[in-house]
C-alpha positions in Angstrom: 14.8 -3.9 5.5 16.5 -0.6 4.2 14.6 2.7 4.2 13.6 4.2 0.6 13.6 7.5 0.0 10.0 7.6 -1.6 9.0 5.8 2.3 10.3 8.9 4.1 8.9 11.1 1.4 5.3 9.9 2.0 5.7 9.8 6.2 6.2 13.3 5.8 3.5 14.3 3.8 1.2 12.2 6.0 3.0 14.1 9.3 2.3 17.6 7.3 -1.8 16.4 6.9 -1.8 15.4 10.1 -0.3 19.2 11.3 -3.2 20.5 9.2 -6.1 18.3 10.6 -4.8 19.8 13.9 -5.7 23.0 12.8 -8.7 22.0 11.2 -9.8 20.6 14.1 -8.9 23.6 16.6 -10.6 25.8 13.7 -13.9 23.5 14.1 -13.9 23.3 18.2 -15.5 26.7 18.5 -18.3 25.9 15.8 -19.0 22.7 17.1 -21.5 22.2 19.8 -22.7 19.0 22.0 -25.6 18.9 24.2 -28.8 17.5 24.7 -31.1 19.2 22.5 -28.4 19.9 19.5 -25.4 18.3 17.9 -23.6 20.4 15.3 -20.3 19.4 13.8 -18.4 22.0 12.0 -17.3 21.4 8.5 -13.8 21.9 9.6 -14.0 19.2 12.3 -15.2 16.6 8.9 -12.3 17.9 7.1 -10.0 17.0 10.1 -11.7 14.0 10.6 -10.9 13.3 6.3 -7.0 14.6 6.7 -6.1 12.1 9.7 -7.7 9.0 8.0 -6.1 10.1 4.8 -3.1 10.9 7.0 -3.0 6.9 8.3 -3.5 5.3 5.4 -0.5 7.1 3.8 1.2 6.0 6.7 0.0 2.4 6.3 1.5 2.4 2.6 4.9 3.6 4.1 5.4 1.3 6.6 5.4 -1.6 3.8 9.0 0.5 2.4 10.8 1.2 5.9 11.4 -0.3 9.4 8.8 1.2 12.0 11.9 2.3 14.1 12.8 4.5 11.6 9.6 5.8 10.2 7.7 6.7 13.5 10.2 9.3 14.6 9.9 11.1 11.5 5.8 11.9 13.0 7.7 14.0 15.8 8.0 16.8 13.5 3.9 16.7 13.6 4.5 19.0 16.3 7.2 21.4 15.1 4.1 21.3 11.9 1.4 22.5 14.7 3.4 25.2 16.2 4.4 26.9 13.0 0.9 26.4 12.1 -0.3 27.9 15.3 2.0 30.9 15.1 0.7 31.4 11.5 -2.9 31.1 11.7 -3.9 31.5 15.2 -1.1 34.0 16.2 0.0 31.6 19.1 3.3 32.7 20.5 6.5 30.7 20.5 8.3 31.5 23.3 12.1 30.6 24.2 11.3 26.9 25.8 8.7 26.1 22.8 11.5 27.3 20.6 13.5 24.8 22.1 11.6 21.9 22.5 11.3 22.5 18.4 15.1 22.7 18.1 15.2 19.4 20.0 12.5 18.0 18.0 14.4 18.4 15.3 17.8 17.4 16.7 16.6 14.2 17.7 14.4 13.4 13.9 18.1 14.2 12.6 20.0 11.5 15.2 17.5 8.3 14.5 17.9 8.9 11.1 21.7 8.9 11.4 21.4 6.0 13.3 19.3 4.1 10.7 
């Protein structure tokens, strides 16, 4: 089965939701307490919870338009996503071996897809 373009368009978007429910969900961690006497969930841990289902089922849809081999390395650049994300909103640092674990992210999303 050949890859579509609209296939790799869609596992992106769902690998850019799925950088954002990261953040939501890092966001909602310090609001969010369990213990004995209280449960409170923070409104950014529900929106997390929303963006990674909605995140899956786009990624259900896509795998009906493109081999799994090719799709699921695309989700790698989930994580270049949550480091610029992370530099952006939480001021995290990106240091020289994050940098280029990114770089090789990014190296090796580029090789499957030459190989497909």
């Amino acid at each position: 089965m050949p890859t579509e373009l609209w296939a790799v368009a869609v596992v992106l978007l769902a690998t850019g939701l799925a950088a954002v429910a990261a953040l939501f969900l890092k966001w909602g961690a310090g609001e969010t307490c369990f213990s004995l006497r209280q449960l409170r969930v923070s409104r950014w841990v529900y929106g997390s919870i929303g963006l990674y289902l909605l995140s899956s089922l786009l990624f259900l849809v896509v795998l009906l338009g493109a081999q799994l081999s090719t799709l699921l390395p695309l989700t790698a650049l989930e994580y270049v996503g949550i480091a610029l994300l992370g530099r952006r909103f939480l001021d995290e640092r990106i240091g020289v071996v994050k940098l280029a674990g990114i770089f090789l992210i990014v190296v090796g999303v580029f090789l499957v897809g030459l190989g497909s």
